[in-house]
N, C-alpha and C positions, 0 to 999 in steps of 0.2 A: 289243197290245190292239186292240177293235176298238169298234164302236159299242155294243155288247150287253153294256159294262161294267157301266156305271152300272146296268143290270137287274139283270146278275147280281150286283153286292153286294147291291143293294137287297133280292134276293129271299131273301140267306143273310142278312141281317139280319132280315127277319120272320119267320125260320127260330129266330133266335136271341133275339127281340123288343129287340129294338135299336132307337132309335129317330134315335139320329146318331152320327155320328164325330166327333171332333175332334181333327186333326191338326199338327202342331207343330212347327217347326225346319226345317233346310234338306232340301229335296225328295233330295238325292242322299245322303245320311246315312242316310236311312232308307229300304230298299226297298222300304216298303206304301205310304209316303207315293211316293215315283218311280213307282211303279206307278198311286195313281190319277191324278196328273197325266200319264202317258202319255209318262215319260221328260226331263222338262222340267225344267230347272235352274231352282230357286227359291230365293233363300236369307232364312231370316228367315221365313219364310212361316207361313200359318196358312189350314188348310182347315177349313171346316164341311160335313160331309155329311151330308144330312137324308134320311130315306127318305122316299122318293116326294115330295120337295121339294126346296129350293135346297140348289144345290151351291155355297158360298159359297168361291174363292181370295184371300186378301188378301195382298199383293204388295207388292215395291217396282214403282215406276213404270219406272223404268227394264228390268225385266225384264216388260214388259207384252205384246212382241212372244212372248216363251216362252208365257206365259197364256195367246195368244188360242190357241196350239195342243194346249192342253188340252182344247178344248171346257168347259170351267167356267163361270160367272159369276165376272167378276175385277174385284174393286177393288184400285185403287193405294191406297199408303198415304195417298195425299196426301187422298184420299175420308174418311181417318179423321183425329178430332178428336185427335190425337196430342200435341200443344203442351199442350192442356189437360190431358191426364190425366197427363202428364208434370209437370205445376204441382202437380196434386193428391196428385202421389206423387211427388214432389222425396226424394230420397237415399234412396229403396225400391225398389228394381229388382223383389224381389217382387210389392210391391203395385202397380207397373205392368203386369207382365206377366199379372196376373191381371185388371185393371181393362180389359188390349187381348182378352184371351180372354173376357171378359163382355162387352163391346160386339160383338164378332163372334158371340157366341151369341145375342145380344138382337137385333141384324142378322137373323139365317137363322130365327128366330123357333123357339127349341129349346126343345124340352119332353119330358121320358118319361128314360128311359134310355139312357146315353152313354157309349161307351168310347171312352181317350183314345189316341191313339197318338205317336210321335216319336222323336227322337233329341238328348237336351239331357242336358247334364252332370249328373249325380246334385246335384254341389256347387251349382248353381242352381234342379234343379227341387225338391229337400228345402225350400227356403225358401217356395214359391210352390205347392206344389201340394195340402196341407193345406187353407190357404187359397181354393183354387178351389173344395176339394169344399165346405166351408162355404157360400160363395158360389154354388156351382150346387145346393146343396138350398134355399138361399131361394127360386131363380127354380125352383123346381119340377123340374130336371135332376137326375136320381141318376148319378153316376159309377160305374161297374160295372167290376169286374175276369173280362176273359174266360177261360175254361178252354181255349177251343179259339180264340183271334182271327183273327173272323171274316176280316179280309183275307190272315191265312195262310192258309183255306180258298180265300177267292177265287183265290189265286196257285198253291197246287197243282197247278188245273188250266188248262195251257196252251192258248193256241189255236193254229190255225198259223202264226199271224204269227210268234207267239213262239218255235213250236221252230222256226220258218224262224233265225228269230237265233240262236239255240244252235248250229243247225246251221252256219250261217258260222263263227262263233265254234272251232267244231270242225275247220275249215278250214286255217286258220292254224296251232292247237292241233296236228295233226298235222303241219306243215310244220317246227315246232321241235325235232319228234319226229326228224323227217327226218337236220336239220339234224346235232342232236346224236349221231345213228349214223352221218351221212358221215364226223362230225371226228374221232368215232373211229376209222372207219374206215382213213383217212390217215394214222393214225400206222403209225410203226414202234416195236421194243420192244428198249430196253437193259437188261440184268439182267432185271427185271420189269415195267421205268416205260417206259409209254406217252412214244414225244419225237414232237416235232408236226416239220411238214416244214420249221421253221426252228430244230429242233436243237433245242428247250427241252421240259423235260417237259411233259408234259401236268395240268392242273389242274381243280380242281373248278367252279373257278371262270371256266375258259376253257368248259366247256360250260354254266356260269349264263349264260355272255354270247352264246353262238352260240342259244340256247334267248331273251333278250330282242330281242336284233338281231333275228330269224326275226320274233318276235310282232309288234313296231312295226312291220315292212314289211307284217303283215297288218291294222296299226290294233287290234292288242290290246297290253292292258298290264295287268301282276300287281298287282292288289291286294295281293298280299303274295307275298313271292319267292316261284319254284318251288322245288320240293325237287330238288334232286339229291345220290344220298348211296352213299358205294359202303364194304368191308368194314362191320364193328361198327355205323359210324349208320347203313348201311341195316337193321340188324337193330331199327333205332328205327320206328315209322309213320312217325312227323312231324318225325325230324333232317333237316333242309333240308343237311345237308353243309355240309363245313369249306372254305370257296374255295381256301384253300392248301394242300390235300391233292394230292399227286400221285397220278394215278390211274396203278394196276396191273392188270395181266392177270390172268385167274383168280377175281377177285372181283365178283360183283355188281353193277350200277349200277340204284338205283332212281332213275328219273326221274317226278316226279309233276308234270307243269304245270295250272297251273288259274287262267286268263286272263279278263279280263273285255274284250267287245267294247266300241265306241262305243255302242250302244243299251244296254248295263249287264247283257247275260245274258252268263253264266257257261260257259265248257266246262271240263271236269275229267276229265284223261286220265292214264294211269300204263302204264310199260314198265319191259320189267328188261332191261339189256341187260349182256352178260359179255362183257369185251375178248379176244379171243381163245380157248383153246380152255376151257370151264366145268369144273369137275370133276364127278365121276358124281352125287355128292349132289347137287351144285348141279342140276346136269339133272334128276334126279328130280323134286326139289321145284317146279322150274320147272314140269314136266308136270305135273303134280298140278296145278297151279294153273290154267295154261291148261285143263284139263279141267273144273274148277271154272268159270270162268268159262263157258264153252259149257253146262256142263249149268246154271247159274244160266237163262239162255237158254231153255233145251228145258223144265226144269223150271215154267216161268209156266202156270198155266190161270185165264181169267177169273175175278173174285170173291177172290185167293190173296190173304191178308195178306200185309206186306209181313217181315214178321217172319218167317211160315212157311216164306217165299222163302230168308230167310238161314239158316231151322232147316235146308232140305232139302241146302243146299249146306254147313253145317258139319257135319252128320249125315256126310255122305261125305267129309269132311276127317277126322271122328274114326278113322272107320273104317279109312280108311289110317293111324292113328297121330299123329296130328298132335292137338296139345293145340288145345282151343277153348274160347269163354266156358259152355259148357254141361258139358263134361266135367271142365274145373279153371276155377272162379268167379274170377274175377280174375286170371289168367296175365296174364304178358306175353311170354310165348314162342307158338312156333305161330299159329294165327289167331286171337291174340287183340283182334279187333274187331269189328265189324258189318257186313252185305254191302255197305252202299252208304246213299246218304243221295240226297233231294232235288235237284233243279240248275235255278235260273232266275236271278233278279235278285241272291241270294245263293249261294255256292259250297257252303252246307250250309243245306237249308231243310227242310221236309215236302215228304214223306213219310221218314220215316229209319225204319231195319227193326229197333231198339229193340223189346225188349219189352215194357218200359214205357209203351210207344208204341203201340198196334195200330191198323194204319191199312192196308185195302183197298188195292189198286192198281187206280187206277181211270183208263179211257183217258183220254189227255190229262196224265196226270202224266207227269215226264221226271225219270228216276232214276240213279244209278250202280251197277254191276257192279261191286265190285273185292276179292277174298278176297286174301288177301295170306298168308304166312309169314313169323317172324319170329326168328330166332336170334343175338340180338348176340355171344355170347359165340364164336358161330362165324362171325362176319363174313360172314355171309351174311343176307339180307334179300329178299324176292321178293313182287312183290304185279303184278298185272293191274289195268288199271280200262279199263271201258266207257261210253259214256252211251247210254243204253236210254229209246225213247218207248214210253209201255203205248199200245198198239192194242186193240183189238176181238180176244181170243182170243192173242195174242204180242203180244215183245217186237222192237220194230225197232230197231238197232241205227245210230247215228249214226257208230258207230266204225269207221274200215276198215284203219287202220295195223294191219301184221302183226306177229302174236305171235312175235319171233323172239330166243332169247336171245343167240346166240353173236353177237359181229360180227369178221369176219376180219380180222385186222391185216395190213399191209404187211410183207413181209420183209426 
């Protein structure tokens, strides 16, 4: 983030006629709320954002040194009359928590139209948040539900601070990559089963752990495990593999990692790596795909949807025969998914190449690359992924680890 925050929401909310935010719950739960306090742990917290007026953080005191590095206006709680309204609403958690979001709106001095944002448990905000809209059409607030929210807009588009962080993040991301083709590497092969050079087979779950070890030495850590999946669950997108699979020659390895750095952006990389030597399908499809992902690449011209991106690279999937979402509606063989999705503070955000979705790529957004094939029943599974900044005319390519399927085993 940079100083030209606070504008730039302000200016896509009277874009939107919005007239405040009001945000809710712990800062790192929700990534629009992390976003406009500028990465800062708050828990409990409550932001009012007014256009073109106070930007109100209400805090615990104890996290007031976080605060001051938001740039916000921040009151501790201790500022608010919290005893009393805890009196007033003795055994209603509701009707408190509605009574501390009416004092904070009546604080920043809110009026017009308000969408609300956060991260709070369905099971407590059902009870309380009927209640608020009652209570903010007295004080003259109408609660609106956005079609497009507004802070996804804001987050779309990156500055460089931000894809500077992706691009670290992709640092490390490629170092697990590294990692997890040396340990293959190393091995040698009994019958079919990879044995590591202390004699024990090789596991699914020995490359989950050479793939965490790698990221913690670079200060990333999986919000939710990588995948790694080789035969039939690589024929799955999103089977993260069985740990206690021994892994075999001949068969595919999808590795999909997708890490979150210490500043909370996201890199999301994917390789297919085949232990030893691939069989001719396998290769085929492999090139087919690595082809896909480069002409995804060449294919960009300023203004393209992000949709027409993924029409132009599954158009030449169909073509060689390969089943896709346009040729057979709901497959779940061949490519059947979408070219890529978003990548910032969350690992799937906007812009996603949905057609239900149409959305410009516009510079400054940071996207993924990844067409994939999918064949469970033939234990074979093969997908590519990039992370791609749209520039001025192309795509620049954050990704440099080599597309290479086969990796030589030890004899």
């Amino acid at each position: 983030m940079n100083d030209s925050l606070q504008t730039r929401v302000d200016t896509l909310m009277k874009e939107r006629k919005l007239d405040a935010l009001l945000l809710v719950g712990t800062t790192q739960d929700h990534p629009s709320f992390y976003y406009l306090v500028k990465g800062q742990k708050m828990e409990g917290a409550i932001l009012v954002w007014k256009r073109g007026g106070k930007k109100l953080l209400i805090g615990s005191d104890m996290e007031r040194d976080n605060a001051a590095k938001t740039g916000l206006e921040f009151l501790p709680y201790s500022k608010v009359p919290l005893l009393k309204l805890m009196k007033q609403h003795a055994g209603n958690p509701a009707g408190l928590q509605v009574a501390k979001l009416m004092w904070a709106l009546k604080k920043a001095r809110v009026k017009g139209r308000m969408a609300i944002y956060g991260a709070i448990g369905l099971e407590s905000a059902i009870g309380w948040l009927p209640k608020l809209k009652r209570e903010c059409k007295a004080a003259d607030i109408a609660l609106v539900t956005e079609k497009s929210p507004v802070l996804q807009r804001a987050r779309e588009i990156k500055t460089e601070a931000e894809i500077e962080r992706i691009r670290e993040a992709g640092v490390g991301t490629q170092a697990a990559f590294a990692a997890v083709r040396r340990k293959l590497a190393s091995c040698s092969v009994k019958g079919r089963t990879l044995v590591t050079t202390k004699g024990k087979p090789l596991t699914i779950g020995d490359l989950k752990r050479e793939v965490r070890m790698t990221l913690s030495k670079h200060g990333l850590v999986e919000a939710v495990p990588s995948i790694v999946a080789q035969g039939e669950e690589s024929g799955v997108p999103h089977n993260a593999g069985t740990d206690s699979r021994k892994v075999v020659t001949g068969q595919p390895i999808i590795a999909d990692i997708f890490p979150r750095g210490e500043h909370g952006y996201f890199f999301d990389m994917t390789r297919t790596f085949c232990p030893g030597k691939a069989p001719k399908k396998t290769k085929q499809i492999y090139a087919d795909i690595k082809e896909a992902t480069l002409m995804a690449f060449e294919a960009f011209e300023p203004g393209i949807e992000a949709y027409e991106l993924h029409m132009r690279v599954a158009r030449r999937l169909a073509e060689k025969g390969y089943e896709t979402l346009h040729t057979h509606p709901g497959t779940q063989v061949g490519f059947c998914h979408t070219l890529g999705h978003g990548l910032g503070l969350e690992v799937h955000e906007e812009p996603f190449t949905r057609q239900t979705m149409p959305k410009v790529l516009e510079p400054g957004m940071v996207i993924t690359i990844e067409p994939g094939v999918y064949y469970p029943e033939q234990k074979l599974g093969t997908r590519i992924e990039d992370v791609a900044v749209v520039r001025d005319g192309y795509l620049e390519n954050l990704t440099s680890f080599p597309m290479e399927l086969e990796v030589p085993l030890k004899d």
